[in-house]
SEKETI-605791 format. One record per residue (C-alpha): y, z, x. Coordinates in Angstrom, 3 decimals, m for minus. Last residue first. Layout:
BEGIN
atom y Y	z Z	x X .
...
//
This chain:
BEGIN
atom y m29.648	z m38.926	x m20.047 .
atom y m30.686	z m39.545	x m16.812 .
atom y m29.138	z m37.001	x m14.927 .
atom y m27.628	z m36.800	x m11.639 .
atom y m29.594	z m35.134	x m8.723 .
atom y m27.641	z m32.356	x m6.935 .
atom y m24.593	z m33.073	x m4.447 .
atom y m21.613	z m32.525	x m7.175 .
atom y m23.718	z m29.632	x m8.873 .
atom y m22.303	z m28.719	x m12.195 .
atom y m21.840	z m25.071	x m12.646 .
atom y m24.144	z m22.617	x m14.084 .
atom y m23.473	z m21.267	x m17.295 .
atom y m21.690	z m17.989	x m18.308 .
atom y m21.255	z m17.266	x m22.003 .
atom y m21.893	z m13.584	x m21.827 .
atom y m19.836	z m13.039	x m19.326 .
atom y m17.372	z m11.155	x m21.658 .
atom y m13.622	z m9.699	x m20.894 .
atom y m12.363	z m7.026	x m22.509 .
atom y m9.442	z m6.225	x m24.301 .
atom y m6.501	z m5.176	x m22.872 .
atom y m5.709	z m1.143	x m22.929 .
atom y m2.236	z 0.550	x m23.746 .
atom y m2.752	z m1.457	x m26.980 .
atom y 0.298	z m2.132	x m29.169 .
atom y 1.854	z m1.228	x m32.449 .
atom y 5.411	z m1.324	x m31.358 .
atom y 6.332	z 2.078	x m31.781 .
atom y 3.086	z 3.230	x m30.588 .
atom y 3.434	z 1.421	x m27.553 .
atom y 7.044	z 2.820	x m26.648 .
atom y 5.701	z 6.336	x m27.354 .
atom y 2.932	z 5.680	x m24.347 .
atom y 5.307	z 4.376	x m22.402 .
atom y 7.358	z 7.493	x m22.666 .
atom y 5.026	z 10.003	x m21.969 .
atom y 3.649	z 7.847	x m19.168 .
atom y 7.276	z 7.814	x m17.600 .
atom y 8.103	z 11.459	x m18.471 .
atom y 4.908	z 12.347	x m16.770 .
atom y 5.433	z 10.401	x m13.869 .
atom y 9.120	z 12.008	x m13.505 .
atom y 7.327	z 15.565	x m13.529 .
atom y 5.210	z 15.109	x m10.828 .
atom y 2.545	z 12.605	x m9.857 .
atom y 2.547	z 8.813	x m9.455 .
atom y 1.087	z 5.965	x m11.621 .
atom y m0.620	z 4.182	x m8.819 .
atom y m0.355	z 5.926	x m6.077 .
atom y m2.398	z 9.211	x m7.719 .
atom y m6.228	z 7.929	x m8.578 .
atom y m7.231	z 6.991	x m5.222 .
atom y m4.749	z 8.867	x m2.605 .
atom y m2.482	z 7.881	x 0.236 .
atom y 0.688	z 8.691	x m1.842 .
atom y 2.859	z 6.038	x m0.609 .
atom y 6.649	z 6.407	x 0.102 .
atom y 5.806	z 10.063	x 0.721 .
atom y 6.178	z 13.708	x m0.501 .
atom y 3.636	z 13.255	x m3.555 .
atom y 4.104	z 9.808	x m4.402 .
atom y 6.278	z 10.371	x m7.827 .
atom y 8.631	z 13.082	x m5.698 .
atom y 8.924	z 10.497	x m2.706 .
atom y 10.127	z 7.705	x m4.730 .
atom y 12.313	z 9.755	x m6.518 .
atom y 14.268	z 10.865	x m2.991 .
atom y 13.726	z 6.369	x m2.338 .
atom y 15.869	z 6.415	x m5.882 .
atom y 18.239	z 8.480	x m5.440 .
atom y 19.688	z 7.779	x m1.314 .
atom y 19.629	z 4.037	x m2.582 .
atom y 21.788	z 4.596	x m5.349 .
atom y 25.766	z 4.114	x m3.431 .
atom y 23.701	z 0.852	x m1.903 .
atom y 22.484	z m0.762	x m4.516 .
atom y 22.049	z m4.580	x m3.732 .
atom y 22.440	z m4.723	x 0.547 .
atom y 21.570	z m0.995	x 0.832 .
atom y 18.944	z m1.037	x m1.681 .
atom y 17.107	z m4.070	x m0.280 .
atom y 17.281	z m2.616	x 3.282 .
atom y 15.249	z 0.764	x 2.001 .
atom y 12.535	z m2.063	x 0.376 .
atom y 11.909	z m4.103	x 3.442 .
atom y 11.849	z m0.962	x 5.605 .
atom y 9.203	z 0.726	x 2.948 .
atom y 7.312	z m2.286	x 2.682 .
atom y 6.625	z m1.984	x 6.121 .
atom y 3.942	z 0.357	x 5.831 .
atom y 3.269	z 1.063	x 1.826 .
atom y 6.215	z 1.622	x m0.574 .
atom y 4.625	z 2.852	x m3.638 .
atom y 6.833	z 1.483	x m7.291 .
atom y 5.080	z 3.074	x m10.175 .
atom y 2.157	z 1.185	x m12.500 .
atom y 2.241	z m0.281	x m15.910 .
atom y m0.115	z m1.569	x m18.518 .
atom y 0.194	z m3.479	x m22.177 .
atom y m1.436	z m5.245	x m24.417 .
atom y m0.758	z m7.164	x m27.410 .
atom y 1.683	z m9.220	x m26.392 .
atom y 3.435	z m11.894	x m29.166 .
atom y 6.825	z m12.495	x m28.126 .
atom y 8.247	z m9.529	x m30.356 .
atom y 5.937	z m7.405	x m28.632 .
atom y 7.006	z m8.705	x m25.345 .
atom y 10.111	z m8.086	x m25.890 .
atom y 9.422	z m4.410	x m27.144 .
atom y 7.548	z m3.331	x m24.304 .
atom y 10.586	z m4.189	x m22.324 .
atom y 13.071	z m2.382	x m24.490 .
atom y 11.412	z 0.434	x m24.280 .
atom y 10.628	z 0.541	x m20.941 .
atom y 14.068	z m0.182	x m19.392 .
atom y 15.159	z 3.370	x m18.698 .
atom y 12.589	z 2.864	x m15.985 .
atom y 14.391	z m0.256	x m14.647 .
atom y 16.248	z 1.205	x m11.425 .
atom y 16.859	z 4.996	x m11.221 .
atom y 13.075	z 5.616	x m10.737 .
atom y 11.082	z 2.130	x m10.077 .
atom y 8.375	z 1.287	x m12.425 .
atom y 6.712	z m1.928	x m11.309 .
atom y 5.018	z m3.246	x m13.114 .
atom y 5.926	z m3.913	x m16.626 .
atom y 2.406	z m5.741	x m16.857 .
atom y 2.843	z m7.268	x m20.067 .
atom y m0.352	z m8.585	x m22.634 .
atom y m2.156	z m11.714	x m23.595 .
atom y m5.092	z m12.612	x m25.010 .
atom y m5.270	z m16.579	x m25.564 .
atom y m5.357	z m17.619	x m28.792 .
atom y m3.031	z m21.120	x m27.799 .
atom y 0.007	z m19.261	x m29.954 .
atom y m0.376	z m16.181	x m27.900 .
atom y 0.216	z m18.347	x m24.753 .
atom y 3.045	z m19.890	x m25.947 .
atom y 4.678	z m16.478	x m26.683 .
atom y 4.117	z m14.594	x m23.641 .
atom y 4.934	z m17.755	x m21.150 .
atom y 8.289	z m17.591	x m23.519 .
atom y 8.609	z m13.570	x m22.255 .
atom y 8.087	z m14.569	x m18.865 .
atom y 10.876	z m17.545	x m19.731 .
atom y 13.227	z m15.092	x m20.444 .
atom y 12.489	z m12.825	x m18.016 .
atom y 13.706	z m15.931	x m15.199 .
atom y 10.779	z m16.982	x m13.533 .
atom y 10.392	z m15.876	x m10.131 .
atom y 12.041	z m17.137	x m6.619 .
atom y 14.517	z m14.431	x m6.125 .
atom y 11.974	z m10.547	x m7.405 .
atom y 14.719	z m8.137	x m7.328 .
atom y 18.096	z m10.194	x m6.888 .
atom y 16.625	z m12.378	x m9.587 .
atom y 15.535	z m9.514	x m11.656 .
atom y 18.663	z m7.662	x m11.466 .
atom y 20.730	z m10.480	x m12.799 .
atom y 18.749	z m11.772	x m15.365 .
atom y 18.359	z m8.107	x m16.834 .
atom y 15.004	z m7.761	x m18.909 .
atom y 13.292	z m6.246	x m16.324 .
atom y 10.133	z m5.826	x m14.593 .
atom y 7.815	z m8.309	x m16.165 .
atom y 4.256	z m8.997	x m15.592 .
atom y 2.472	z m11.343	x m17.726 .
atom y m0.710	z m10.008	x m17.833 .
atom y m3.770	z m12.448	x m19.479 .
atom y m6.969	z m12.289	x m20.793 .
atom y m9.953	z m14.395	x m19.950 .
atom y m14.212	z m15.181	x m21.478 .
atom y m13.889	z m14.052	x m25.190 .
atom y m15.940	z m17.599	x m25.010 .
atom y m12.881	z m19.225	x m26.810 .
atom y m11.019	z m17.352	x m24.592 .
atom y m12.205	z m19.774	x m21.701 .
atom y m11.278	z m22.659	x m23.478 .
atom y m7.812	z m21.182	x m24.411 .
atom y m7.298	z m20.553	x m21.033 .
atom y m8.005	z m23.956	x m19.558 .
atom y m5.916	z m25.691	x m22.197 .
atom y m2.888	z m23.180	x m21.711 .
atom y m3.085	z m24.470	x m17.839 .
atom y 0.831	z m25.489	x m17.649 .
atom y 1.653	z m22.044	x m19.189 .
atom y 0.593	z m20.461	x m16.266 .
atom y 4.122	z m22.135	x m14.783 .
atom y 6.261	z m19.459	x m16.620 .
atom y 5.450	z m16.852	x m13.277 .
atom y 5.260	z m13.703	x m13.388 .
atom y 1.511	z m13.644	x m12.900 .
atom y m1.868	z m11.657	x m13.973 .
atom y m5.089	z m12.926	x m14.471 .
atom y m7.871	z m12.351	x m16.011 .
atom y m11.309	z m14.193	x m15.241 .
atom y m14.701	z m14.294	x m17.017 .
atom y m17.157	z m17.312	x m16.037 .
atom y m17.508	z m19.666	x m19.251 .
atom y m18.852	z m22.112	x m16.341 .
atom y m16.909	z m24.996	x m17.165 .
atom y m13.497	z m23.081	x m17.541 .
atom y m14.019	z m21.412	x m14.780 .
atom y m14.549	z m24.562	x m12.330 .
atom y m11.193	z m25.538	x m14.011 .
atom y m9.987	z m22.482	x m13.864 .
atom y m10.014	z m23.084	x m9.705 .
atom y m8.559	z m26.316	x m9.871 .
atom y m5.508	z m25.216	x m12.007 .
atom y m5.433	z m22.254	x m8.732 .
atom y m4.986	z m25.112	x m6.799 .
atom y m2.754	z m26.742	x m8.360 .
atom y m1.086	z m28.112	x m4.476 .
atom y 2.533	z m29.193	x m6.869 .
atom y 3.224	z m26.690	x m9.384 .
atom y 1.293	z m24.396	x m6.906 .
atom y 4.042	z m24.441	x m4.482 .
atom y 6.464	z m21.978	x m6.876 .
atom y 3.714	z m18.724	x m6.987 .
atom y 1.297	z m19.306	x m9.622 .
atom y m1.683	z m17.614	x m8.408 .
atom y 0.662	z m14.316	x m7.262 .
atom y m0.513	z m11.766	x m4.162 .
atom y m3.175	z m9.589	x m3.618 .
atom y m5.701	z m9.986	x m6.675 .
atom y m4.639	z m12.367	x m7.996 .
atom y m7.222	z m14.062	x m10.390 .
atom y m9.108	z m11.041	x m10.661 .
atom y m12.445	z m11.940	x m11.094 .
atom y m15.047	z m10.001	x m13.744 .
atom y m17.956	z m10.091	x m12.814 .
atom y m20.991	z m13.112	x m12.813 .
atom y m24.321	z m12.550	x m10.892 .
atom y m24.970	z m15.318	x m7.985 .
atom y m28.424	z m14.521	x m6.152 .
atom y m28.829	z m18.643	x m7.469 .
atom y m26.305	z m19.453	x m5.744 .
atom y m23.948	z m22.116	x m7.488 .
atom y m21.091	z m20.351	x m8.230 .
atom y m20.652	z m19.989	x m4.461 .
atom y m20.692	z m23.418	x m4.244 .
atom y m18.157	z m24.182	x m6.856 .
atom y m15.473	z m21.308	x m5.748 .
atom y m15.785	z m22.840	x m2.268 .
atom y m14.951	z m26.545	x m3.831 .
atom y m12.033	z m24.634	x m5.864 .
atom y m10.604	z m22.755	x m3.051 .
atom y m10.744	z m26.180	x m0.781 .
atom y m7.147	z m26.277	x m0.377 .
atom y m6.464	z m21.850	x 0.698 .
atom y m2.974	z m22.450	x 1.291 .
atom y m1.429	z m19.532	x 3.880 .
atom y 2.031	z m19.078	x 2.968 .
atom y 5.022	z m18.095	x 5.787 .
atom y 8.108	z m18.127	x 4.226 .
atom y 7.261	z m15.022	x 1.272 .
atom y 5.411	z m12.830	x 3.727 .
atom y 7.409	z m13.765	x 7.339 .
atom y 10.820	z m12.466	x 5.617 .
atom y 9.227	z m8.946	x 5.560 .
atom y 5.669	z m8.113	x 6.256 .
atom y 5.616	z m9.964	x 9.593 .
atom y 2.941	z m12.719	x 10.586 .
atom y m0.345	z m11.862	x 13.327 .
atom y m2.532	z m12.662	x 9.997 .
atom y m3.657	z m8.898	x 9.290 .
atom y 0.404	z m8.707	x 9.248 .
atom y 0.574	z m10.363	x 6.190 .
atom y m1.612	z m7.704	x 4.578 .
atom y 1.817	z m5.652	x 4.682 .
atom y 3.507	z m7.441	x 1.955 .
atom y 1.142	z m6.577	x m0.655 .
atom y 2.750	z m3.655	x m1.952 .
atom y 5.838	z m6.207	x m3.184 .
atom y 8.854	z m4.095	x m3.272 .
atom y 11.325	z m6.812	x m2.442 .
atom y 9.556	z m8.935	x m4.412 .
atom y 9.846	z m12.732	x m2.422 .
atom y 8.528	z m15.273	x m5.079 .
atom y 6.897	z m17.188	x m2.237 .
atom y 3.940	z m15.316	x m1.620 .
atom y 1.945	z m14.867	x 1.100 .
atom y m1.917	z m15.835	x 0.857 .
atom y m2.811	z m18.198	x m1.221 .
atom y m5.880	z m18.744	x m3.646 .
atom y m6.735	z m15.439	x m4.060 .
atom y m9.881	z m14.617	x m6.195 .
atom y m10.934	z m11.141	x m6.850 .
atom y m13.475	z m9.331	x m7.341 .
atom y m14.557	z m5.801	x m9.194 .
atom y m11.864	z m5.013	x m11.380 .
atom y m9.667	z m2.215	x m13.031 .
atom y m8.506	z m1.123	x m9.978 .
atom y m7.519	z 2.110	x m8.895 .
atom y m11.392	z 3.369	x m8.002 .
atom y m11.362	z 0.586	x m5.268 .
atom y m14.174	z m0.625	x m4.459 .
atom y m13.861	z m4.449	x m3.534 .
atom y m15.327	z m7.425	x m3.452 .
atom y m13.132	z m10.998	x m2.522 .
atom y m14.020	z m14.269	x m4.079 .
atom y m13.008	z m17.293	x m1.816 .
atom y m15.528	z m17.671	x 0.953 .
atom y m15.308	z m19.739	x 4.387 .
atom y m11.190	z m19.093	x 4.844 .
atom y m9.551	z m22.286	x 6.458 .
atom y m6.001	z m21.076	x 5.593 .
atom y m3.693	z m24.341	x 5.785 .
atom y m0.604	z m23.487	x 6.381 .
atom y 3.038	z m23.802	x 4.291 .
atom y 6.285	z m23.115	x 5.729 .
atom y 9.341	z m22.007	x 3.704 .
atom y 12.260	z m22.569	x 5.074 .
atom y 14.554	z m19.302	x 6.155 .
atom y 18.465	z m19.090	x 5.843 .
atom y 20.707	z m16.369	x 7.079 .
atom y 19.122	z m16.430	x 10.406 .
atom y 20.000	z m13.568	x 12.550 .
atom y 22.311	z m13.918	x 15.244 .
atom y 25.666	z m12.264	x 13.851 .
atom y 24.517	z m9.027	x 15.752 .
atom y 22.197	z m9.470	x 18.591 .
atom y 18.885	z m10.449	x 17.158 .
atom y 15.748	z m8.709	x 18.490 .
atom y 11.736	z m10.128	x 18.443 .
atom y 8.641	z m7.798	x 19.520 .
atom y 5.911	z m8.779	x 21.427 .
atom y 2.723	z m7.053	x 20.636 .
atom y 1.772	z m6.688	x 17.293 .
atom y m0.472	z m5.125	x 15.317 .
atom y 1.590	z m3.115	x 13.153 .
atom y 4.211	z m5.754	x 12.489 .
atom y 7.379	z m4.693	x 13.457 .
atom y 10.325	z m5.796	x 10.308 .
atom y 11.118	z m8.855	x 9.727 .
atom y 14.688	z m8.822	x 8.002 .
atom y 16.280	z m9.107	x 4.461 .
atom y 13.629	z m9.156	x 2.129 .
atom y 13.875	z m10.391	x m1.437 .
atom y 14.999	z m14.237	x m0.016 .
atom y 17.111	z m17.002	x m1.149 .
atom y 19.576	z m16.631	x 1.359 .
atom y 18.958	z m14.333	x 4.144 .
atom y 20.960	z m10.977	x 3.283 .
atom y 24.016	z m10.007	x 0.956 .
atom y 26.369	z m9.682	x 3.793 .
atom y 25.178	z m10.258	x 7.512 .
atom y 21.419	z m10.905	x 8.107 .
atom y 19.380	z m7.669	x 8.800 .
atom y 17.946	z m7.149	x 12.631 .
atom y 14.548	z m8.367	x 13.632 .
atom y 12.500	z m6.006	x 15.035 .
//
C-alpha cells in the first residue's frame, strides 16, 4: 500500500495515499520520504459499448444513469464512489481523482441507443457515480454533447454537480425545462472556503455553487442543494446556514444524505482527518459508526443513506426545521417524458422538405 506523503499530503489532492485495491495482486510500498507529493492527472480513453446504466437500488431516486467519465478529478476525500475504481485494476485513493477514464463517443452511443425502437424514456441521472462537470470537461464537453442529444429529444434528465461550469449549458437546461423535462442539485457541503477546499481540492469555491444556484434560477431551470454529505463534528452544525444560501440564491429544493465510508474510502477518509483534523478524527469516525449502525457503512437499503440512531434523527429533525424556515421543498419536482421525440438519425435518409 502506498504510504502517506509527508506533511499536509500530495499536493492538490483529497486523498493522501493509494490504498490496496481489492482485486489486486501486486502490491506497491514507499519507504518513508519516497512517496510522491505531487500526482498529474492522466486521462484514458474508456471504450465502453453502452452509456446509460440500470439499476435497482431502493436508495435511489432514479432508474438510469449516464456517466460520462469515470474517476473524478475534484478529489472528495469522502467520495463513496472511490472504490468502483478498483473494478478498473486502479486504486481508490490517489488513483480515483488522477486516473480518469473519458467516455468520447458518450454522445454518439447516447444517440443510437435513443434510437431503438424497444427504447422507453426514464428518468437519467446525469451522474450517477461520479461528477459530469468535473475540471476536464471545460475542455472534452462531453457531457454538453450529451444534453445536447437531450435537449433534442425532450428526454428527462437531472443532474447533480458541484461544479460552477453547469452554468456553461444554461441554454440546454432551460430548453429541456421548458418541456418540465430536467431539474438540477447543486451540491454543497459547506459554506467555509477553507474547509471545502481542503475537503473536496479541485471544486468550485461555495461561492460560486451558490452563483451556479442563482443563474440557473434566473434561466427557469429547477434547481435545488444537495448538502451532501453530512459529516458528524464537521459541517452538520452547518445546515442552517447552508439551506439558507441557497434559498437566498434562488433553490427551491433541497436533499441530504450522511457521510458512509465504503471499502477503501474508509483509509482515504481516516488519513484525511489526521493530516486536516487530527485532535477530531477519533469523534467523528466514533459518529460515523453510531449513524451506520456499528460500521463505516451500514450494508443496508434504506439505512446508509441517512443513518440511524439518535444523531440521524437530530440531523433530519433539523433539516427539516431549516426548510420550513426558508420556505422550501424537501422534495424536487418531477421530471416529465411527456415531450420525448425521437432523435435525428445521422445515417437515415434526409428529408426533402
Amino acid at each position: 500500500m502506498q504510504t502517506p506523503a509527508p506533511g499536509p499530503g500530495i499536493h492538490g489532492r483529497g486523498a493522501a495515499l493509494n490504498p490496496d485495491q481489492r482485486f489486486a495482486e501486486l502490491h506497491v510500498d514507499y519507504d518513508p520520504g519516497e512517496a510522491p507529493e505531487k500526482v498529474a492527472t492522466k486521462f484514458l480513453r474508456d471504450h465502453s459499448s453502452s452509456i446509460i446504466a440500470r439499476h435497482s437500488s431502493p436508495d435511489l431516486p432514479f432508474e438510469a444513469s449516464l456517466n460520462p467519465y469515470r474517476g473524478c478529478e475534484h478529489g472528495c476525500a469522502y467520495c463513496y464512489a472511490r472504490p468502483t475504481h478498483e473494478y478498473l485494476g486502479f486504486s481508490a485513493g490517489v488513483d480515483f481523482e488522477s486516473r480518469i477514464m473519458v467516455k468520447e463517443n458518450a454522445p454518439a452511443l447516447l444517440r443510437a441507443e435513443l434510437l431503438k425502437p424497444s427504447y422507453k424514456p426514464v428518468t437519467l441521472s446525469l451522474s450517477g457515480v461520479t461528477d459530469c462537470y468535473q475540471p476536464i470537461e471545460k475542455k472534452l464537453r462531453i457531457t454538453r454533447g450529451c444534453l445536447e442529444v437531450l435537449a433534442e429529444c425532450r428526454h428527462p434528465v437531472v443532474l447533480i454537480t458541484k461544479n460552477h461550469l453547469i452554468t456553461r449549458d444554461v441554454d440546454l437546461l432551460a430548453e429541456l425545462a421548458q418541456h418540465k423535462a430536467t431539474a438540477v442539485y447543486i451540491s454543497i457541503t459547506t459554506l467555509k472556503p477553507e474547509l471545502a477546499h481542503k475537503l473536496e481540492p479541485r471544486a468550485s469555491a461555495p461561492k460560486m455553487r451558490l452563483e451556479a444556484i442563482r443563474t440557473l434560477h434566473e434561466a427557469g431551470v429547477p434547481v435545488g442543494v444537495a448538502t451532501a454529505p453530512i459529516i458528524p463534528g464537521l459541517n452538520d452544525s452547518e445546515i442552517p446556514a447552508l439551506i439558507e444560501a441557497a434559498h437566498a440564491a434562488g433553490a427551491q429544493f433541497a436533499g441530504y444524505t450522511v457521510v458512509r465510508l465504503p471499502f477503501a474510502v474508509k483509509d482515504v477518509f481516516r488519513t484525511w482527518l489526521e493530516q486536516n483534523f487530527p485532535g477530531m478524527k477519533d469523534k467523528i469516525l466514533s459518529r460515523i459508526e453510531e449513524t451506520q449502525g456499528g460500521t463505516l457503512s451500514h450494508g443496508e437499503f434504506g439505512k446508509r443513506l441517512k443513518g440511524v440512531g439518535v444523531w440521524s434523527e437530530q440531523t433530519a429533525a433539523l433539516f427539516k426545521v431549516s426548510l420550513r424556515r426558508a420556505g422550501m421543498l424537501q422534495r424536487r419536482p418531477e421530471v416529465s417524458a411527456e415531450a420525448f421525440r425521437r432523435p435525428r438519425d445521422p445515417g437515415g435518409q434526409m428529408e426533402l422538405f
